[in-house]
N, C-alpha and C positions, 0 to 999 in steps of 0.2 A: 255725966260720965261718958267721956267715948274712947275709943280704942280698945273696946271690950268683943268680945266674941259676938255676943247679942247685938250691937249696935252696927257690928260689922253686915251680919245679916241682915239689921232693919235695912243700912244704909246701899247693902245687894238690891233687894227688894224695890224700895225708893227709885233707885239710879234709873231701874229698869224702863221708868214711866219717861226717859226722856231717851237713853245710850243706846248705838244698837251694837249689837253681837258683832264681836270684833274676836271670832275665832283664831286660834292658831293655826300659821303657816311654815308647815315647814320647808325647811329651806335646803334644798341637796346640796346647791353650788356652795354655800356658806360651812355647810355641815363634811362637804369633801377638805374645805380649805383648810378647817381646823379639827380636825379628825373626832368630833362630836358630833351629837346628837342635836343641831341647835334649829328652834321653832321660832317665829317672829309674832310678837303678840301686836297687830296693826292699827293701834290707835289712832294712826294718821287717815282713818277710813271712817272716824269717827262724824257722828253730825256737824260738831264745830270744827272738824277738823284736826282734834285732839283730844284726849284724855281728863281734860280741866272743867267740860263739863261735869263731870261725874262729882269732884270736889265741892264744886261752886251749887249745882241744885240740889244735893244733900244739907247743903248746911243754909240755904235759904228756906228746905222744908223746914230746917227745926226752929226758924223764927218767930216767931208772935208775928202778929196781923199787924200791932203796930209798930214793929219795927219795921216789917216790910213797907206799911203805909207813906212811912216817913222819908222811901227812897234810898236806894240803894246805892253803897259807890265801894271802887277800890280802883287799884293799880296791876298794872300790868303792861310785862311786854307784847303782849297779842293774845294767846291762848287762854289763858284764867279770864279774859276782857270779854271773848268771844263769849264763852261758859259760863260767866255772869250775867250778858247781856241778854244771851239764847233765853237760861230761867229767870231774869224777870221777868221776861215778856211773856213765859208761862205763865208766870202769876201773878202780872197785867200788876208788874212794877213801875215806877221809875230806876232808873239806873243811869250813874254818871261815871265814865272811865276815866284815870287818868291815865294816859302810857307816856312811855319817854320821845323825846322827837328824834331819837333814832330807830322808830318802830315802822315795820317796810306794811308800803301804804296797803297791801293788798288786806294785811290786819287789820289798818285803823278802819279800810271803807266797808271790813264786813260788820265791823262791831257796828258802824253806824247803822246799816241794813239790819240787824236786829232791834233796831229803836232805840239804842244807848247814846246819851251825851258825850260826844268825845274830847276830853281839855290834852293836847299836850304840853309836859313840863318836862325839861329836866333831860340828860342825857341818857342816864341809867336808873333802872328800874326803883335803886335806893329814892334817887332825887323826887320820884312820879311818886314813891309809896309815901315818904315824906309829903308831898304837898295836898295828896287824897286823904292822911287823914287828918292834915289842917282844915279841906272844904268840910271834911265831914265834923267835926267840930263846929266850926263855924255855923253850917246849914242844916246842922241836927240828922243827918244822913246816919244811912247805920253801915258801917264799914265791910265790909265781905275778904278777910285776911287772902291774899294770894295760897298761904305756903303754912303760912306761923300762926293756925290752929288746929285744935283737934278733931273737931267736924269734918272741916274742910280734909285734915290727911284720912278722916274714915270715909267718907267719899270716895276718894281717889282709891285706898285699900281694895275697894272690890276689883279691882283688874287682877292681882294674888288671890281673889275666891273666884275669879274662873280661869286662870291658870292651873290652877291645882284639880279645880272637879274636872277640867279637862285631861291634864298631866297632873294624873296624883303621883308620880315615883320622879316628878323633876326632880333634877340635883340643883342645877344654879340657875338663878332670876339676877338679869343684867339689868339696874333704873337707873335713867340719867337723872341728874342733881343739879338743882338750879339753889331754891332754895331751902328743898327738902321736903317738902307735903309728899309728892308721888313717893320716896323714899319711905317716911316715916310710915305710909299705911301701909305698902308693898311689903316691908321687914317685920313689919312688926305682926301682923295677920299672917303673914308664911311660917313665925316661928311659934306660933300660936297655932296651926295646924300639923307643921311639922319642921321642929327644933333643927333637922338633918339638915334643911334646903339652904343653902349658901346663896345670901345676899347682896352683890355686888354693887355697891354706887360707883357710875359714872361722872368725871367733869371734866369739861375743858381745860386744857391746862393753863388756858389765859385767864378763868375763873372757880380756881381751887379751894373755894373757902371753908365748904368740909372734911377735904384733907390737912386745911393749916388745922379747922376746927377739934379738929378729932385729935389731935396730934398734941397742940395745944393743952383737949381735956378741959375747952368750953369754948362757944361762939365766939371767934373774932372775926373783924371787919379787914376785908384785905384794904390794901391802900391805892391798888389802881385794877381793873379788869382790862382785857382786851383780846376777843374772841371773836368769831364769826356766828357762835350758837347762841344769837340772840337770846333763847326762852329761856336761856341758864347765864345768862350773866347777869350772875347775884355777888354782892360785896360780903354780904354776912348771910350766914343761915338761920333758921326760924330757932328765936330762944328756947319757946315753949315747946317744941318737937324736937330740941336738941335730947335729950337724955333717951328717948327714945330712938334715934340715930345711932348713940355711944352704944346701945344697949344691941341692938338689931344688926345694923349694919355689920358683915365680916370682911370687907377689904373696899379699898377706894381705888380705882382706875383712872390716871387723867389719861388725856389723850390730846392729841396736837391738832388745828385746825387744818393742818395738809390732809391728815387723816380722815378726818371729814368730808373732804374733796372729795376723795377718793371713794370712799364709803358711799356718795351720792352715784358717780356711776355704776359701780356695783347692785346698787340696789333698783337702779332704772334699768339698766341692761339684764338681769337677771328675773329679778319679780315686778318688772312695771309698774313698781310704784315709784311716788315722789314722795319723799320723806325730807323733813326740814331740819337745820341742823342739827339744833338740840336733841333732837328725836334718833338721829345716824349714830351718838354719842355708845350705844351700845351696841352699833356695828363694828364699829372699829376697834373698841374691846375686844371685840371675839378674838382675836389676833397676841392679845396681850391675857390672855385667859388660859395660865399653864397647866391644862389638864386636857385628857384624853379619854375619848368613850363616854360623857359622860351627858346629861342631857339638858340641854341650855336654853330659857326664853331671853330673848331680849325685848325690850318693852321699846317697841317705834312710838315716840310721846307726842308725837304730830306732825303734820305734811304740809302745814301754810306756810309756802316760802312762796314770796312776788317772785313776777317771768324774772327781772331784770337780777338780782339774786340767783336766780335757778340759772340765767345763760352764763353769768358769771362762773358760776362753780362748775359747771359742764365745758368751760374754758380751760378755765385751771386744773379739773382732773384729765380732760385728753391731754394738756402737756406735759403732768408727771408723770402720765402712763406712757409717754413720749410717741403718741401717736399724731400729736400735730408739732412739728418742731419748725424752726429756720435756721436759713444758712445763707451766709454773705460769699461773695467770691468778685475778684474784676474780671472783666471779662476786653477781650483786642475788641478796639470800635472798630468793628467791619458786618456787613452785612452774615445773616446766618451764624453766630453765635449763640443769640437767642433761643434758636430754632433749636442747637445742639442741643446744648444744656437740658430745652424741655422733652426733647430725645431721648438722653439718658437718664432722665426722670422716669417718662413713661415705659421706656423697656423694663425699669426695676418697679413696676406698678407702682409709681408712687402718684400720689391726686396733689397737682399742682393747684392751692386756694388762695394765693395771695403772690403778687410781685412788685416790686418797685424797682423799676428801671432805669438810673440816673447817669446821662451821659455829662455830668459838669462835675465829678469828684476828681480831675486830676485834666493837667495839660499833655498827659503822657497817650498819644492817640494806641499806643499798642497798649496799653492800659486804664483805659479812660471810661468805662465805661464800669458802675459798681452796679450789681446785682441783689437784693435781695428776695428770698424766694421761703416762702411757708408750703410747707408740704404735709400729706395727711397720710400718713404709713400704719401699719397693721401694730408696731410694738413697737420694741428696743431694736431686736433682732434685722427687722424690716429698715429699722433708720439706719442702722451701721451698713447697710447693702446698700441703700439709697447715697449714703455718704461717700462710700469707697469709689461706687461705680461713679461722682464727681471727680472724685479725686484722679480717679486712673483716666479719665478722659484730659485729664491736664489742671483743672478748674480751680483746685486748690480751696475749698469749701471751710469756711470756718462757721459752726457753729452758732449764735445768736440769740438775745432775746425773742421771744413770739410777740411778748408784749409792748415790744420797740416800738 
């Protein structure tokens, strides 16, 4: 029997031999934005790098010798893979992953660094769970559920028993939702110690499947995903932990993958960390969170995102914050034009990082000459100066993709 009070604390106890103290942090900038009290619980600080250990070595202590003996396997998009991998190698398992082959390589190469077989199958998480517990059939392995057991979400629960012994008067706990373990132990042990505390699931809005679910009034399977938050792009959520969802959970949050972007320099630029998408899911909530005064953790579910991922999104949020933009204009083929242009760039401080200078867009010598120019300005405010002071010099500047 798990998801009981007692097991809740055996599986505190248990976690402790592996998780470390991922105290809260509170957060001024966050807490001014949206006129709350909100704390960041940093799982992304975690050994594996996320919260998934804590599920995964609680529920291979409650094994038998020979099931562990017989080898370990399950699926996953990174985090549960890692947190699998980490405790077999405590207890000198074998262990086989399967993740999908769109899982960014900085996951697949640490799961191997913890000694785990790595097979990729399958796009999304469904396809990789499907064919791990085919091997495990096959090769008598003993499955380790991602999400869709109750071990595994009382594992993951103790992060809600040290939320609370830290913040016992919290009001709301923000968990992001993939396919519901961190949920299910999070709500259901918060309302087990206090019925008050309001628990909010997050999801991507390109992977909704406990908002169809819930809505519904039983697990369905969406029909396509498409997200940026890897750790949560799940098609269905865990049958066996659903009723405990309907039952816990008080409101669902999507939220959009711009949001995300943005969420990511927020959280680099303010409290220096790097948090990975799935994990930003209840940053970005705070936002859509209509309440005031009131005291808020958000659960950061992990920070493994690869460079190439992390430069990308550090692209994308400086251009919605429109701190790096472009602007095309022609410019007369004559000497010292050039020079202007970057003239009344630099008087409006603006950091010239990109130009392409094509003198063969037209046979027109007093217009022959097309400019394009990426500039690195302070906001919004700073680009409409940067723009004007163009425009009033003659230049006639239109706007552009960054990504052209």
């Amino acid at each position: 029997m798990y998801l009981t009070l007692e097991t809740f604390e055996q599986a505190t106890e248990v976690v402790k031999k592996v998780a470390i103290a991922t105290n809260l942090l509170y957060s001024e900038y966050f807490s001014e934005q949206t006129g709350n009290k909100v704390y960041l619980k940093p799982e992304n600080t975690q050994v594996t790098g996320a919260y998934k250990i804590r599920g995964a070595y609680y529920k291979i202590s409650t094994l038998s010798d020979e099931e562990r003996e017989r080898g370990l396997i399950t699926a996953s998009a990174g985090n549960h893979a890692q947190g699998v991998a980490y405790a077999a190698k405590a207890y000198g398992c074998k262990a086989v992953i399967v993740m999908p082959t769109t899982t960014p390589l900085m996951k697949v190469n640490r799961t191997k660094n913890y000694g785990a077989e790595v097979v990729l199958y399958g796009d999304v998480f469904d396809e990789a769970s499907g064919y791990a517990q085919k091997l495990a059939e096959e090769n008598g392995y003993t499955y380790i559920p991602p999400f869709d057991d109750l071990a595994v979400a009382t594992g993951q629960g103790t992060i809600a028993m040290e939320i609370i012994k830290e913040l016992p008067l919290v009001d709301y706990i923000l968990v992001p939702v993939g396919g519901g373990g961190l949920a299910t132990g999070v709500s259901t042990l918060a309302k087990m110690l206090n019925p008050k505390i309001k628990v909010i699931a997050v999801e991507p809005a390109g992977a909704n499947c406990l908002q169809a679910s819930l809505k519904a009034g039983e697990p369905v399977t969406l029909p396509r995903i498409n997200t940026i938050a890897d750790g949560t792009a799940v098609k269905t959520p865990g049958a066996i932990i659903f009723p405990y969802l309907k039952e816990n959970i008080d409101d669902v949050i999507t939220v959009e993958d711009d949001e995300l972007v943005v969420a990511f320099l927020d959280m680099v630029e303010n409290h220096k960390m790097v948090v990975e998408n799935s994990g930003l899911l209840t940053v970005a909530a705070l936002k859509h969170l209509n309440v005031q005064g009131k005291k808020v953790v958000s659960i950061l579910s992990g920070g493994n995102m690869d460079i190439i991922t992390m430069s990308s999104v550090v692209q994308h949020g400086l251009i919605q914050r429109e701190r790096i933009f472009s602007v095309s204009t022609l410019l007369p083929d004559k000497p010292g034009e050039l020079v202007n242009v970057a003239s009344i760039i630099a008087r409006e401080q603006g950091n010239v990082i990109r130009l392409d200078h094509n003198q063969f867009v037209s046979t027109n010598r007093n217009a022959a000459v097309e400019l394009k120019i990426t500039i690195e300005a302070f906001g919004p405010d700073h680009k409409k100066k940067i723009i004007d002071a163009l425009a009033a010099g003659g230049y006639n500047p239109k706007v552009i993709s960054v990504l052209m």
